[in-house]
N, C-alpha and C positions, 0 to 999 in steps of 0.2 A: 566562371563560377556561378550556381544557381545562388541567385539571391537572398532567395529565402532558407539556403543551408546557412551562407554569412549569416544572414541575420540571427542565427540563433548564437544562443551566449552558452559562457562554460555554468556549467550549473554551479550554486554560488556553495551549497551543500559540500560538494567535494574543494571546493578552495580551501573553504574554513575545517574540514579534515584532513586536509594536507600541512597545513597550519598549525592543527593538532598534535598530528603526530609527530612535530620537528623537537618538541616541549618531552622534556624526558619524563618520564614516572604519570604523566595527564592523566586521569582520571578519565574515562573518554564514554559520557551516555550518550553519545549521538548515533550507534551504530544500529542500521535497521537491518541485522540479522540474529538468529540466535548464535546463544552463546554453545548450544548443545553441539555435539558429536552426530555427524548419523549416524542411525543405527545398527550396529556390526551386518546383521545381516546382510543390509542392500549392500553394504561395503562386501560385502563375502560373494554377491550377487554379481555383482561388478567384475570384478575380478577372474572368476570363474568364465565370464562371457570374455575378457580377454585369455585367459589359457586355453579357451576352446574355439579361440580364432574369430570371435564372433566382431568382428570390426571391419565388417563391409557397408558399401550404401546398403539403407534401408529403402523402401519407398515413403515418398516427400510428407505424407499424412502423420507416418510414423507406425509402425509393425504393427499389422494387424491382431496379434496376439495383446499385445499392449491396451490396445483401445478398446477393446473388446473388456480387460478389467478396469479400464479407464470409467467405461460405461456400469459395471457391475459395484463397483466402488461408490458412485455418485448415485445409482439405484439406493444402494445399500444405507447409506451414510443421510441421503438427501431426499429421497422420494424421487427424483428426477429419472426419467426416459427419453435416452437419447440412443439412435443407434449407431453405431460403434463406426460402419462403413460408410457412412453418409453426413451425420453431424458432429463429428467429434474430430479435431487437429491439434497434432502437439506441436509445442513448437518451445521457438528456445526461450521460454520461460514468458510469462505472461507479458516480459517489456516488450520481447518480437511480437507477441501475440495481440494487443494493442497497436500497434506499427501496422503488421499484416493488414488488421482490419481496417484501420483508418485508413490507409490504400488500398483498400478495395473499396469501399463507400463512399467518401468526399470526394467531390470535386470543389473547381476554383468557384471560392465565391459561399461555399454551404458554411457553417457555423455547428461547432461545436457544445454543448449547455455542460458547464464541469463546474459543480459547489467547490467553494472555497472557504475555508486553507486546502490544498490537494496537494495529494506527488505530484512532484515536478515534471515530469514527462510527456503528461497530456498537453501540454499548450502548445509543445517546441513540436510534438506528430503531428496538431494541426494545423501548424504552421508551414509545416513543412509540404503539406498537402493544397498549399495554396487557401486551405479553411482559414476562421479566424475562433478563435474559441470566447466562450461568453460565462465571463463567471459571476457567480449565484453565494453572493457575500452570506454566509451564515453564520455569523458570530453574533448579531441578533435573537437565533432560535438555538440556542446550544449545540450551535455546530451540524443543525439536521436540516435537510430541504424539507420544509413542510407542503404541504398540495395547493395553498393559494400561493403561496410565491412560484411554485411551479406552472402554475396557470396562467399565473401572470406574464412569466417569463417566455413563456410558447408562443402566447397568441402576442407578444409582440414585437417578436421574433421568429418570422417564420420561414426564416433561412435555416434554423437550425435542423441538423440530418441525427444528429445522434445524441443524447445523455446516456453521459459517464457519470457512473456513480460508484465507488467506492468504499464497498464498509464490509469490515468495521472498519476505521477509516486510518487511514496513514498523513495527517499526524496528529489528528485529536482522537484517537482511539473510541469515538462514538460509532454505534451501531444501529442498528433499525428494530424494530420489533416486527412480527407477519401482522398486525394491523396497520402501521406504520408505512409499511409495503405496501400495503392494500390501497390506503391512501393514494401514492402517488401512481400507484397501477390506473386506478380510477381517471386520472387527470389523463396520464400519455396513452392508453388509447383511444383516445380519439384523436391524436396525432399520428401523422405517417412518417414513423421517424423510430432508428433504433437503440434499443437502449444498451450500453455496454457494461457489466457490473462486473469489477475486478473484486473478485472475491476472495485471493490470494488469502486471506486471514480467517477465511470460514470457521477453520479448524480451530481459532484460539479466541471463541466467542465465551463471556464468564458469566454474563446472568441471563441470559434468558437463550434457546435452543437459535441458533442460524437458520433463517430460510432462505435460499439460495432464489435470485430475482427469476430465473427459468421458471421456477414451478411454480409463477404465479402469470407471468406475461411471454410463454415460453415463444408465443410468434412474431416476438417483436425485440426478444432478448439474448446478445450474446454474452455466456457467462464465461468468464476469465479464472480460471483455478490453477492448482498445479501442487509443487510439493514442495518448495524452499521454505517457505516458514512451518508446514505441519510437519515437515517429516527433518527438519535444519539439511535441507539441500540445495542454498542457494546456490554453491558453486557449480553444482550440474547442469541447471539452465533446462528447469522443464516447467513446460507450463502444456496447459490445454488451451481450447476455443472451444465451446459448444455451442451449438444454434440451430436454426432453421437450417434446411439441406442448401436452399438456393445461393445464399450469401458463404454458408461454410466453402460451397466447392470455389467459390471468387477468392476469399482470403488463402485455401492451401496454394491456387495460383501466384499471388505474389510470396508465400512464405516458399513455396519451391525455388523461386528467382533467385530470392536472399539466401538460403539456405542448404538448400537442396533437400536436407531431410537435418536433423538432430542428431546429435551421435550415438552411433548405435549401441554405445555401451554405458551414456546413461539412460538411453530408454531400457536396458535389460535390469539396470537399477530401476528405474520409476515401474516396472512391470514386478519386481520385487516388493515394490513402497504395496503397489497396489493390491496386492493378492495376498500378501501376509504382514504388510505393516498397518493392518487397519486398526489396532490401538495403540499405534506409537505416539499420535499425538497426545494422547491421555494424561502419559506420565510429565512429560513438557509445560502444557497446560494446567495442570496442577501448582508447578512452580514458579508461571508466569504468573500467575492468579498471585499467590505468598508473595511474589516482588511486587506484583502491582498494588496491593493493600499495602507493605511496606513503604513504597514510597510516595502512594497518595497520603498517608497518615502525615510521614516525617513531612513533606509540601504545606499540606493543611497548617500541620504547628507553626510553621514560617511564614502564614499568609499567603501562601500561593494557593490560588481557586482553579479549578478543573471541571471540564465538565464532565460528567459521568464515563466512569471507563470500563466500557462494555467490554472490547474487544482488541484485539491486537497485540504488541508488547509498547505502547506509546503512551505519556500524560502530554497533554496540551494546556501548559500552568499560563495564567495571569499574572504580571509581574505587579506588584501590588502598588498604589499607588503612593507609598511614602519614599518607592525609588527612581532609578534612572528609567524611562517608560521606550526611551527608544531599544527596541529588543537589540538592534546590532552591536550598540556599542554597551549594554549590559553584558551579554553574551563572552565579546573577545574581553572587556575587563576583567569576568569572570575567567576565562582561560588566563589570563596575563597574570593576575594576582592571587589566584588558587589553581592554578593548574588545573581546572575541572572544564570540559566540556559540550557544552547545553547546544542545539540548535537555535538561533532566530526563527521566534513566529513569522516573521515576515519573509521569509524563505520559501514560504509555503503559498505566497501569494496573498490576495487580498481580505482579509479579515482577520490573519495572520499576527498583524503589529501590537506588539506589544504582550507576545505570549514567549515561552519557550518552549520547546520539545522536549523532551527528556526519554531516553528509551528504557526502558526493566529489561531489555533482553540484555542483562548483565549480571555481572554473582554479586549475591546478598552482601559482598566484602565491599565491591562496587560503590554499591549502592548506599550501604553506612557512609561509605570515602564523602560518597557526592554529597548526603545531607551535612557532615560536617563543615564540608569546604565552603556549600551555600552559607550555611546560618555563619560561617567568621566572613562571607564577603558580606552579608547583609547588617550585620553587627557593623561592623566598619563603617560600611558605608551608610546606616540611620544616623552614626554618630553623627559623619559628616553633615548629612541633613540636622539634625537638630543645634550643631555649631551653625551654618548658614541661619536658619530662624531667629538665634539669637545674636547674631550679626543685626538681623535686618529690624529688632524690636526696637 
């Protein structure tokens, strides 16, 4: 057995939702997908590429007709130029497309830079590459890498090959502003080292416009997109890569290994998403925005602090300090005694403890559920505390 497969663990995320869904009627905000339907079209899109036999291998890049609006899309939407035969790979959704890369670029012994709280998955790819990953505590700066802690962190660290970075971000829902970019654009080049930015969330940015990290450090950036969250197609498993030519042709190398290509019929969906679903995300977005004001408000009333929620379907709440502060066992008490739930902060890794997750991608019925079931577990449990205090006067 490769040691470094052992060594990785079951992610603790899907434990604590299997755990969930044993509990009849749960209430369940932990899910990072939408709640939406895709849109009939690409469904209609789909379909029609299986009645007209269209389920053969593709080539491993992914149909040139595809990338070609892969690339007019990300024009359109983002400013970005990329061309369609040389730096653009789809692949099965941005978690291979992450994977890809990181085997193609580490070797044993290089290091990873990935802020934290992050998804789960970046640590166990560089691990698994023989790398070691190097996380960048940001519960300090509101959850942002700011350019001196980045500076910091480079030059004294000079094994690291790649920053990952993530936004808006999965699970504190922070995002970047183009000055903010700008920033740490300033810092990594003058390092030789590439930067990976899983932008998966581009489409569900609420105050200020997404600038995608390509079209600010395009030669030293790969950008991670696709269409599960803009367009509700996780279960299709499409993502992109875009980049510099030299490293794209390395990554479609090993996603050919793994893969051979995507299947062919949902790339005639994601070549549907792209050529006529370009305001699908709008109406989605719109709703996510309504949950997410809905349930930063109902948190706020309860004492739960957040840091600014720019982007995504995610709050990353503060558990307040009149309660129980380890997130774990707040968390499952919360599921045991209101059937409601929440992720652990500390799930997420280091700067994590002592937060919850909470997802909006859920119906506004959801979401009343979860404020009520919070404030009767916090009611409860203040009393408790305020009986212990006057135990102890």
């Amino acid at each position: 057995m490769k040691p470094s497969v052992v060594a990785i663990k079951q992610q603790a995320i899907f434990k604590f939702n299997a755990r969930a869904k044993q509990i009849p009627g749960a209430v369940n905000m932990t899910v990072g997908e939408p709640n939406f339907a895709t849109p009939d079209h690409i469904k209609q899109a789909a379909i029609k590429a299986i009645e007209d036999n269209k389920t053969h291998y593709t080539v491993p890049e992914g149909d040139h007709e595809l990338l070609e609006a892969v690339a007019d899309y990300l024009h359109g939407k983002y400013s970005l130029n990329y061309d369609p035969t040389t730096q653009i790979v789809a692949t099965t959704g941005v978690t291979e497309g992450v994977f890809s890369a990181f085997n193609a670029i580490l070797q044993s012994g290089d290091e990873v830079l990935i802020p934290s709280p992050s998804f789960t998955i970046y640590g166990p790819d560089a691990d698994f590459n023989g790398a070691s990953p190097v996380y960048l505590d940001t519960s300090e700066t509101d959850f942002k890498v700011t350019p001196e802690a980045l500076e910091e962190v480079l030059r004294t660290n000079p094994r690291i090959k790649i920053f990952l970075l993530n936004y808006p971000s999965n699970p504190t829902g922070v995002s970047y502003t183009e000055d903010e970019l700008q920033a740490l654009v300033n810092i990594l080049k003058k390092y030789d080292i590439f930067v990976i930015s899983d932008e998966i969330y581009s489409e569900l940015t609420y105050n200020f416009k997404h600038i995608l990290f390509g079209n600010i450090l395009p030669e030293q950036t790969l950008v991670m997109n696709g269409l599960s969250k803009s367009h509700a197609m996780t279960g299709w498993r499409f993502g992109v890569v875009c980049g510099p030519e030299a490293v794209i042709s390395q990554i479609n190398k090993i996603h050919e290994l793994a893969t051979t290509s995507i299947t062919s019929i949902t790339q005639y969906a994601a070549l549907e998403a792209y050529k006529n679903g370009y305001d699908d995300p709008a109406v989605m977005r719109a709703e996510y925005q309504a949950r997410r004001d809905k349930l930063h408000e109902g948190l706020s009333e309860l004492g739960f602090d957040c840091p600014d929620p720019d982007g995504a379907f995610y709050l990353f709440a503060k558990i307040p300090a009149e309660y129980e502060q380890d997130d774990v066992k707040f968390a499952n008490d919360l599921l045991d005694e209101e059937h409601l739930a929440i992720l652990p902060g500390s799930f997420f890794g280091i700067g994590g403890e002592g937060h919850l997750r909470f997802s909006y991608a859920a119906s506004m019925e959801s979401i009343d559920k979860c404020l009520e079931k919070l404030n009767n577990f916090c009611q409860n449990h203040q009393k408790n505390v305020a009986v212990l205090e006057g135990k102890n006067d």
